[in-house]
Backbone and ligand atoms as CSV (ligand in chain L), in Angstrom:
chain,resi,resn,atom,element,x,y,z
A,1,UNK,N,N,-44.228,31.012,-6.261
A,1,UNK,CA,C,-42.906,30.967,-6.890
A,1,UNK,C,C,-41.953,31.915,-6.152
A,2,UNK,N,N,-40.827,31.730,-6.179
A,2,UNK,CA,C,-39.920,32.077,-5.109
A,2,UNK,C,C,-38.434,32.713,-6.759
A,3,UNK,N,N,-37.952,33.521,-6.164
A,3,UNK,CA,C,-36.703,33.796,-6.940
A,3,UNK,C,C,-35.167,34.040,-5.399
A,4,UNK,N,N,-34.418,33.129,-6.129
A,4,UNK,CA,C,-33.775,32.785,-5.308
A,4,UNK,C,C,-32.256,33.766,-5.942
A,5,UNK,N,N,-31.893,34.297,-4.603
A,5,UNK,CA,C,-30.771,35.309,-5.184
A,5,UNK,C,C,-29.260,35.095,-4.291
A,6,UNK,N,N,-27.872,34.273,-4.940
A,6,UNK,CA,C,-27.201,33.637,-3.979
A,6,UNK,C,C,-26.003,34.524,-4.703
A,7,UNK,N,N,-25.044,34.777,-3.303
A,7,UNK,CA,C,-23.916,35.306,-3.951
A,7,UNK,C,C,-22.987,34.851,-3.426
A,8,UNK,N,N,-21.986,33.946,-4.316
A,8,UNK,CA,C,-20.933,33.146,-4.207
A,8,UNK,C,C,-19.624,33.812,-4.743
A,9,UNK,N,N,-18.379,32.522,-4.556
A,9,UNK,CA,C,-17.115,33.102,-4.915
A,9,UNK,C,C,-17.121,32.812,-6.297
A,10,UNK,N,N,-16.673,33.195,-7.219
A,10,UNK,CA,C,-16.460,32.731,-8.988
A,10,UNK,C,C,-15.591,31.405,-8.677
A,11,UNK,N,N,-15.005,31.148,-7.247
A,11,UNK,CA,C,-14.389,29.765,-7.775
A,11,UNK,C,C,-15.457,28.569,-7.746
A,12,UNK,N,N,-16.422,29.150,-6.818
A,12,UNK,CA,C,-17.444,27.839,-7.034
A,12,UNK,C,C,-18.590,27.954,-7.549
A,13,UNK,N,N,-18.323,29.086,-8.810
A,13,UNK,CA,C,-19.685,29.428,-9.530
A,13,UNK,C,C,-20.023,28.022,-10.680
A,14,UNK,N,N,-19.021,27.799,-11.121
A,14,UNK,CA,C,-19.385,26.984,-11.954
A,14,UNK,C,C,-19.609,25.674,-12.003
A,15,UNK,N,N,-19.631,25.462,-10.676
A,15,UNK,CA,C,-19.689,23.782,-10.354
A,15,UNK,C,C,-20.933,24.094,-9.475
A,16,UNK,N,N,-21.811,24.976,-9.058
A,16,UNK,CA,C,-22.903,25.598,-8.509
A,16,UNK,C,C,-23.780,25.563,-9.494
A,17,UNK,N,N,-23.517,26.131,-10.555
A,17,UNK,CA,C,-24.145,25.957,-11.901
A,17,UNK,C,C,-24.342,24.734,-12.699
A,18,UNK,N,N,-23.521,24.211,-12.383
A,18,UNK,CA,C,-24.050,22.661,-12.966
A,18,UNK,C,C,-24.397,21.606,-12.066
A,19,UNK,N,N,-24.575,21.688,-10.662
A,19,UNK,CA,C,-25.130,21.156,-9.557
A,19,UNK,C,C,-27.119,21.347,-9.629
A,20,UNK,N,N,-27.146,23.024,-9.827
A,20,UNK,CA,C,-28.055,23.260,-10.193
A,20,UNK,C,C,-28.925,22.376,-11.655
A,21,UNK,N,N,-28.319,22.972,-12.193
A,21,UNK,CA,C,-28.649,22.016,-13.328
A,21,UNK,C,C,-28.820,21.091,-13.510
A,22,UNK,N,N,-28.198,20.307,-12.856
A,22,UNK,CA,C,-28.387,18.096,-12.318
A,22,UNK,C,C,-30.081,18.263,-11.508
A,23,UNK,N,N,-30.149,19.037,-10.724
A,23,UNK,CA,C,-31.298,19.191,-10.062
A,23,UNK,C,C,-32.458,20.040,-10.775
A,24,UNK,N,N,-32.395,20.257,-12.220
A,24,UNK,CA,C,-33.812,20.767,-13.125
A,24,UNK,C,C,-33.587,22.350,-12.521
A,25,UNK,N,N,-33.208,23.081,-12.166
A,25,UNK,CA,C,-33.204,24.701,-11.688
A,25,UNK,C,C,-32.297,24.883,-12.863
A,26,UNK,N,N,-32.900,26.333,-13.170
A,26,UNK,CA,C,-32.684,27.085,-14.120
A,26,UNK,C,C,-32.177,28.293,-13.772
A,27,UNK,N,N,-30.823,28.739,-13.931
A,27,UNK,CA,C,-29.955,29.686,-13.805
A,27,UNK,C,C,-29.567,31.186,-14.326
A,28,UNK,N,N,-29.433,31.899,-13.853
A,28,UNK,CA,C,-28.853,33.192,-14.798
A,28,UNK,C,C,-27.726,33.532,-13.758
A,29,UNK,N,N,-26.322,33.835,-14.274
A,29,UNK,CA,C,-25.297,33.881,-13.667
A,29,UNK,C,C,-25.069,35.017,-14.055
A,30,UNK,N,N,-24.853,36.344,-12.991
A,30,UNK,CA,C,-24.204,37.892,-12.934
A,30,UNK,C,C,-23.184,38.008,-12.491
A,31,UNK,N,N,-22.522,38.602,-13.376
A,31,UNK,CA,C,-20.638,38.949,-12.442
A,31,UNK,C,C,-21.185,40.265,-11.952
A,32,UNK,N,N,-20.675,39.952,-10.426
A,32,UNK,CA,C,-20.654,40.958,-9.488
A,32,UNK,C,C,-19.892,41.367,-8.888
A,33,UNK,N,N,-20.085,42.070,-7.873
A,33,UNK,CA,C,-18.534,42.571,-6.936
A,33,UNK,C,C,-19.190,43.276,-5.794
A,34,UNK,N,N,-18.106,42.361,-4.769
A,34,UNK,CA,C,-18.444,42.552,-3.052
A,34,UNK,C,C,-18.352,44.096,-2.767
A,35,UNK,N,N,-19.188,44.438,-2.026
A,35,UNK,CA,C,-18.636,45.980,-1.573
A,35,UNK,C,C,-17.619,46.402,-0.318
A,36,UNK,N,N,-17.172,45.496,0.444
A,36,UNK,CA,C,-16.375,45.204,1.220
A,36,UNK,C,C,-15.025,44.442,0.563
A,37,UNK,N,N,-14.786,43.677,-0.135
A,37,UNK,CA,C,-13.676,43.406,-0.921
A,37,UNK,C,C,-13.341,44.176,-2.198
A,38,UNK,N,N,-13.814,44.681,-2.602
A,38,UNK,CA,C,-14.159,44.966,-4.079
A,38,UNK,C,C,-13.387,44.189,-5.127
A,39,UNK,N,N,-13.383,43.021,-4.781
A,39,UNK,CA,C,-13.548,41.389,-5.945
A,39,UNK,C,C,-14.604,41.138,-6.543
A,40,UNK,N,N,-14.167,40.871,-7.784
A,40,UNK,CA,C,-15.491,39.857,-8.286
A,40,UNK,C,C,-15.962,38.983,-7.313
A,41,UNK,N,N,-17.304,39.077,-7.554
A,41,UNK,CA,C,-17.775,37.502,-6.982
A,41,UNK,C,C,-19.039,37.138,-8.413
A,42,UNK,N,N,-19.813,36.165,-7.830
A,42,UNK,CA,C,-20.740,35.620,-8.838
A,42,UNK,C,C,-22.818,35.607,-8.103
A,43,UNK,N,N,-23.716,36.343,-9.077
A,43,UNK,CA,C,-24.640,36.059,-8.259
A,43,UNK,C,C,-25.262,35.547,-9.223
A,44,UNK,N,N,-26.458,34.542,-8.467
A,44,UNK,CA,C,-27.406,33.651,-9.355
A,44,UNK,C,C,-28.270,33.835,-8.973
A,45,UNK,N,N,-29.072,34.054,-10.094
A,45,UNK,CA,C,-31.017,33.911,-10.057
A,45,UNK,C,C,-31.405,32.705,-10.603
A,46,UNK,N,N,-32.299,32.241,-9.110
A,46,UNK,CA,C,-32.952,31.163,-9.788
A,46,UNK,C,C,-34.507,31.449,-9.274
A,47,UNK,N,N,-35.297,31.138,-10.585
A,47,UNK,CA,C,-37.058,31.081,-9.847
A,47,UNK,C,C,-36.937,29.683,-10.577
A,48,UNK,N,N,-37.964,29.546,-8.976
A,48,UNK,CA,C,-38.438,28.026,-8.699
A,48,UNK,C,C,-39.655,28.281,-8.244
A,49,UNK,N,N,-40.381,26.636,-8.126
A,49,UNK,CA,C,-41.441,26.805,-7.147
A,49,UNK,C,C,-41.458,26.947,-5.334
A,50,UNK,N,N,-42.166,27.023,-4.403
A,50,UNK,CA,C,-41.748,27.321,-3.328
A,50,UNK,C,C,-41.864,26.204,-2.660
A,51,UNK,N,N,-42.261,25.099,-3.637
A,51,UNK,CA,C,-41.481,24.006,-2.707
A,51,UNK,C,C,-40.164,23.333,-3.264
A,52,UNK,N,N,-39.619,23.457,-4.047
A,52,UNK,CA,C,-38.330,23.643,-4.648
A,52,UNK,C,C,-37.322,24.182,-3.768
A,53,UNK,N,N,-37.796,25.233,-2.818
A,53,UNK,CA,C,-36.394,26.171,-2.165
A,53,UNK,C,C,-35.746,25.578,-1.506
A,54,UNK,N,N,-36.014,24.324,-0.441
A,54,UNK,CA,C,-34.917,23.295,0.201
A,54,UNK,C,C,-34.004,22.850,-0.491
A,55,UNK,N,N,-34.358,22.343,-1.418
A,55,UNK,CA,C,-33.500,21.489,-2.579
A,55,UNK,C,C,-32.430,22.334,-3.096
A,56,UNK,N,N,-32.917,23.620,-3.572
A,56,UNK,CA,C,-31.621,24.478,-4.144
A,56,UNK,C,C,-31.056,24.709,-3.385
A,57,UNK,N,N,-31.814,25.055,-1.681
A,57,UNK,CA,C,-30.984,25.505,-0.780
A,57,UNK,C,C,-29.659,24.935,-0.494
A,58,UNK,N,N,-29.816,23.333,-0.390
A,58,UNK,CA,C,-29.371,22.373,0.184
A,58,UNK,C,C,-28.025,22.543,-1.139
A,59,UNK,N,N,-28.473,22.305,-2.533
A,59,UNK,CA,C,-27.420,22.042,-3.746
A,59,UNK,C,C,-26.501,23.012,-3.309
A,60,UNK,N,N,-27.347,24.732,-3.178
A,60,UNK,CA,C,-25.797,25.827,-2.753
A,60,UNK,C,C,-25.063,25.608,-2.234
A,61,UNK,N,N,-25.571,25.004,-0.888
A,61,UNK,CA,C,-24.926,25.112,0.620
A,61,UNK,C,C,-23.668,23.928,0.282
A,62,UNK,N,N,-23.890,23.110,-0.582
A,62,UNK,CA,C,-23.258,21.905,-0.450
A,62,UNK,C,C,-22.442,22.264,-1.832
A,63,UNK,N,N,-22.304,23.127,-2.691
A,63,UNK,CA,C,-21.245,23.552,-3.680
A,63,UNK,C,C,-20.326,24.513,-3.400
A,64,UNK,N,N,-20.580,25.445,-1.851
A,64,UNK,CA,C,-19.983,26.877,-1.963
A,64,UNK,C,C,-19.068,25.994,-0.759
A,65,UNK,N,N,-17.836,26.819,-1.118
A,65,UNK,CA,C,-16.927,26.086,0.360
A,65,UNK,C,C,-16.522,27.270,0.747
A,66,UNK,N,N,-16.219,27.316,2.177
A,66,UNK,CA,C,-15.532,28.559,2.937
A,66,UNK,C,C,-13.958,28.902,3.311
A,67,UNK,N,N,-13.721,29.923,2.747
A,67,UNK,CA,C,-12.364,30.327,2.802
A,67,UNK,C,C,-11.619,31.231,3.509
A,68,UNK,N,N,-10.814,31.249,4.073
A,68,UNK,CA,C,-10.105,32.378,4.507
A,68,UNK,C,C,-9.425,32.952,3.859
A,69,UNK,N,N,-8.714,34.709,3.951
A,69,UNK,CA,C,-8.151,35.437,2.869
A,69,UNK,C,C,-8.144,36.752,3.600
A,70,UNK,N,N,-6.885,37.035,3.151
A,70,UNK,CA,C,-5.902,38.358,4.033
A,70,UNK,C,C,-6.258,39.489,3.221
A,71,UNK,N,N,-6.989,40.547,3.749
A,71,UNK,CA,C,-7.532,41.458,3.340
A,71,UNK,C,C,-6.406,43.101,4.016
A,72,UNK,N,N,-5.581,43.207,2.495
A,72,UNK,CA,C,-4.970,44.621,3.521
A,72,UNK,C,C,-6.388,46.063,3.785
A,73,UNK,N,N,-6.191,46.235,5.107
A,73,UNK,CA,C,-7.301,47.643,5.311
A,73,UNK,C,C,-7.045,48.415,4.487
A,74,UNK,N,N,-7.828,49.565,4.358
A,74,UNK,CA,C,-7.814,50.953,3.885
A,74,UNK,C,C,-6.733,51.946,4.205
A,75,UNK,N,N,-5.914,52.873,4.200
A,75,UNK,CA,C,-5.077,53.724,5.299
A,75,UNK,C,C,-5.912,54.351,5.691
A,76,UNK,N,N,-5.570,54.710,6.865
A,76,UNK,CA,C,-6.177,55.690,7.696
A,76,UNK,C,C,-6.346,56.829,7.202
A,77,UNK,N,N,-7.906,57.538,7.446
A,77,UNK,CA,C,-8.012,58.987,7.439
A,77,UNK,C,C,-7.450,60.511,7.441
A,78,UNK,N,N,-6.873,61.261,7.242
A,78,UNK,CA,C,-6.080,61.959,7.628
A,78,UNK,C,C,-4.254,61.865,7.986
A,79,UNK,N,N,-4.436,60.685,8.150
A,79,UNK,CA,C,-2.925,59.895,8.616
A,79,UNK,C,C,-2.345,60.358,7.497
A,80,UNK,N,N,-0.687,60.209,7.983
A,80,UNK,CA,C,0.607,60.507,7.074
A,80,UNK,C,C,0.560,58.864,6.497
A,81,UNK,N,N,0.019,58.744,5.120
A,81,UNK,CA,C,-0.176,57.789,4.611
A,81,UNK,C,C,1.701,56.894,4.319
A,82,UNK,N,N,2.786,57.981,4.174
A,82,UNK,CA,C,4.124,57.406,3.989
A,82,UNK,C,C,4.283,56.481,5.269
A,83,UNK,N,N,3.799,56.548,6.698
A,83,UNK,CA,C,4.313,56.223,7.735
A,83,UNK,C,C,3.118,55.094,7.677
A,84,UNK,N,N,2.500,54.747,7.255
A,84,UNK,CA,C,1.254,53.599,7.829
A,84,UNK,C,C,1.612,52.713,6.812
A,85,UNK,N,N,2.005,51.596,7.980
A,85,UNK,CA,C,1.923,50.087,6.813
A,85,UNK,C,C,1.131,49.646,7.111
A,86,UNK,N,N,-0.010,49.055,6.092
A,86,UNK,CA,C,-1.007,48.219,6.363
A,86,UNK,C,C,-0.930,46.583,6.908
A,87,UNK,N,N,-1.568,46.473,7.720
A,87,UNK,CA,C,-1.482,45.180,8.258
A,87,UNK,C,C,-2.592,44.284,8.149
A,88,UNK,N,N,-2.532,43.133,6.965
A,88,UNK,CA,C,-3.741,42.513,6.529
A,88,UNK,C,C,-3.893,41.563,8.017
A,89,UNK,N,N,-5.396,41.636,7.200
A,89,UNK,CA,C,-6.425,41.196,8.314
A,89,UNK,C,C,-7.270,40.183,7.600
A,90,UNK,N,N,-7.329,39.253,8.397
A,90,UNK,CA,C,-7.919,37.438,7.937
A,90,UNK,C,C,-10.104,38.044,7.818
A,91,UNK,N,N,-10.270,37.571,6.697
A,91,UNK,CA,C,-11.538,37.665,6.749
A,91,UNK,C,C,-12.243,36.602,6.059
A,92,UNK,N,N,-13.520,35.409,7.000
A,92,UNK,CA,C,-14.162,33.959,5.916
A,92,UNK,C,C,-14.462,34.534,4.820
A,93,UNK,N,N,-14.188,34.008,3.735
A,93,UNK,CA,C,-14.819,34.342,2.619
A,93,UNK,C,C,-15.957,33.368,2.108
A,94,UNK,N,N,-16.352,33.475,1.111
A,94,UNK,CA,C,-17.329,32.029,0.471
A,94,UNK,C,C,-17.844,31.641,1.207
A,95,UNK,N,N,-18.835,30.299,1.131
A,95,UNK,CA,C,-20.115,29.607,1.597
A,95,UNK,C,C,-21.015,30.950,0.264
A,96,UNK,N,N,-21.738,30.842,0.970
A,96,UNK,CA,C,-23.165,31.514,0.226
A,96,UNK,C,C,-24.076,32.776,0.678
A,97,UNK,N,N,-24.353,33.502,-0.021
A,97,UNK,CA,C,-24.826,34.847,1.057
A,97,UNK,C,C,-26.533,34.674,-0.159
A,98,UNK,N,N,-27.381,34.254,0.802
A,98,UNK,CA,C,-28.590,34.282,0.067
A,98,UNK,C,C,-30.009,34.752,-0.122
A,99,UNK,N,N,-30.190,35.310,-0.781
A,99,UNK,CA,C,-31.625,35.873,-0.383
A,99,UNK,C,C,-33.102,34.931,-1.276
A,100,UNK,N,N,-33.812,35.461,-0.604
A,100,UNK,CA,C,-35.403,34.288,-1.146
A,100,UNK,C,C,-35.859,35.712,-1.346
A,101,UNK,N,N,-36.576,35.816,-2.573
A,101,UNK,CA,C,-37.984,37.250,-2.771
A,101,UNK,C,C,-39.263,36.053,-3.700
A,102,UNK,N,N,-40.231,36.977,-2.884
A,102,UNK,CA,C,-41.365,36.338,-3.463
A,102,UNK,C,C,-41.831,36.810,-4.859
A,103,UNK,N,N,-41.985,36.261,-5.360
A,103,UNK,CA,C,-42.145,36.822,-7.041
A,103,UNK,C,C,-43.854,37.005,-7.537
A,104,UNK,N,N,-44.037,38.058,-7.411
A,104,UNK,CA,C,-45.606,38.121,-7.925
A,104,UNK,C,C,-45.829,37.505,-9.295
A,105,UNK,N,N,-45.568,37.626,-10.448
A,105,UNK,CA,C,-45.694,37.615,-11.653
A,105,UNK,C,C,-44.317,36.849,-12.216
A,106,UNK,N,N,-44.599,35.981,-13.252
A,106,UNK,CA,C,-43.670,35.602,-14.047
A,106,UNK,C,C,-44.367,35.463,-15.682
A,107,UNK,N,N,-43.302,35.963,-16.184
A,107,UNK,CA,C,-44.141,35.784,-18.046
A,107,UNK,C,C,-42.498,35.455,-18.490
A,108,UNK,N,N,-43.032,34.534,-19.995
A,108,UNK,CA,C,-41.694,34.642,-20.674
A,108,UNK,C,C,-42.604,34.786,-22.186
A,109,UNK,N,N,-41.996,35.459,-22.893
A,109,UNK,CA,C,-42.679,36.355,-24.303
A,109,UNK,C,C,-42.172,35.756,-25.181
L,1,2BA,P1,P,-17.988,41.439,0.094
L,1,2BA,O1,O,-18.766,42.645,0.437
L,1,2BA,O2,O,-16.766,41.668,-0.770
L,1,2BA,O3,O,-17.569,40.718,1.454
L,1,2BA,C1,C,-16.714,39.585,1.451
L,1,2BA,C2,C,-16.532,39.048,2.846
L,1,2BA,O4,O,-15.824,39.998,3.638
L,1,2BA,C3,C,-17.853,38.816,3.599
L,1,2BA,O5,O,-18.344,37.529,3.278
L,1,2BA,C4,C,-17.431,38.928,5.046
L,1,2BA,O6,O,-16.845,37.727,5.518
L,1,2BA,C5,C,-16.316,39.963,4.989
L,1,2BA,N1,N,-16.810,41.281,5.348
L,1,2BA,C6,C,-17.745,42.012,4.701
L,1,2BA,N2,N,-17.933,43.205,5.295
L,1,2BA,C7,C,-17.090,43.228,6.338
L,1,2BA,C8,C,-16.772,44.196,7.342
L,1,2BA,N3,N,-17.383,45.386,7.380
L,1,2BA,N4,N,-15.830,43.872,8.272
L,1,2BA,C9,C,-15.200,42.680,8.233
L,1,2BA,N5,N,-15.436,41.721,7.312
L,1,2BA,C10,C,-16.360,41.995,6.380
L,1,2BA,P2,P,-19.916,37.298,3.206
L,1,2BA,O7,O,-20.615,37.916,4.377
L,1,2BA,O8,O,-20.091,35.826,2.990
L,1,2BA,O9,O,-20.414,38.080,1.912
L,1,2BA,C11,C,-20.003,37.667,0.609
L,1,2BA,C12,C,-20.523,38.642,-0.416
L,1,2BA,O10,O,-21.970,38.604,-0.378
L,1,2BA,C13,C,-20.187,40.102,-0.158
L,1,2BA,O11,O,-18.910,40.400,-0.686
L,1,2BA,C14,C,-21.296,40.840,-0.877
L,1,2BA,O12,O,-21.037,40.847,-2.282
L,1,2BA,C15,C,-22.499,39.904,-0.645
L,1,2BA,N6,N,-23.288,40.312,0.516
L,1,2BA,C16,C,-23.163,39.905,1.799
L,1,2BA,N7,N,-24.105,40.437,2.589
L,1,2BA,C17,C,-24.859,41.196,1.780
L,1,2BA,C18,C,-26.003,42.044,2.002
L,1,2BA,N8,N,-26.556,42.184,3.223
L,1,2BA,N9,N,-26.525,42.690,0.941
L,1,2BA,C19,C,-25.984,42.562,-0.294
L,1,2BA,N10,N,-24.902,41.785,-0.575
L,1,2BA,C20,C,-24.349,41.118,0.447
C-alpha cells in the first residue's frame, strides 16, 4: 500500500477531488501553504494499493493545470527599503508537486 501525497492549487482542488472519486480513491483534503509563495494551496492524501498508483497518478496529472503568476520579490537586505521598487517576477505555478511513501501499517478503529 502506497500513500500518495499531492500538492495542488485550491483552484483545481476540487475537481481533483471528485476525479478521484469517479476512480474509487479515497481522499483527505489539507489546506496548506507554499513556502515560497506563502498562498494557500491544497494537499491530498490518498492510500491506495500499489498497483493503483498509475491511475491516480494519471487522474492528478490530468486535473492540475499549469499557470503562470507575477510574484513581487522580497526587498532587499539591508537596502534603503524607501528607494527599492519591487519588480515582479513570472513564476509556473500548478500542475502537481507529488510524493509516493510506502505505508507500513494501516488500521481504521
Ligand atoms: P510554493 O512553495 O508556494 O511554490 C510555488 C511555486 O513557486 C513553485 O511551484 C515553483 O514554480 C515556484 N518556486 C518555488 N520556490 C522557488 C524559488 N526558490 N525560486 C523561484 N521559483 C520558486 P511548484 O514547484 O509546482 O510547487 C508548488 C507547491 O508544492 C509549493 O508551493 C510547495 O507548497 C509544494 N512543494 C514543492 N516542492 C516541495 C518540496 N520539495 N517539499 C515540500 N513541498 C513542496
Amino acid at each position: 500500500m502506497k500513500l500518495i501525497m499531492a500538492v495542488v492549487q485550491d483552484k483545481d482542488s476540487n475537481r481533483l477531488v471528485n476525479a478521484l472519486g469517479e476512480g474509487d480513491f479515497q481522499t483527505t483534503k489539507l489546506a496548506t501553504t507554499g513556502g515560497f509563495l506563502k498562498e494557500g494551496n491544497t494537499t491530498l492524501m490518498v492510500g491506495c494499493k500499489d498497483d493503483e498508483v498509475d491511475l491516480a497518478l494519471k487522474i492528478i496529472e490530468d486535473n492540475c493545470s499549469h499557470r503562470e503568476q507575477m510574484v513581487a520579490p522580497i526587498s532587499p537586505m539591508g537596502g534603503n527599503a524607501d528607494s527599492y521598487i519591487p519588480k515582479p517576477v513570472k513564476v509556473e505555478v500548478g500542475g502537481a508537486t507529488v510524493f509516493i511513501l510506502p505505508i507500513e501499517s494501516f488500521y481504521q478503529f
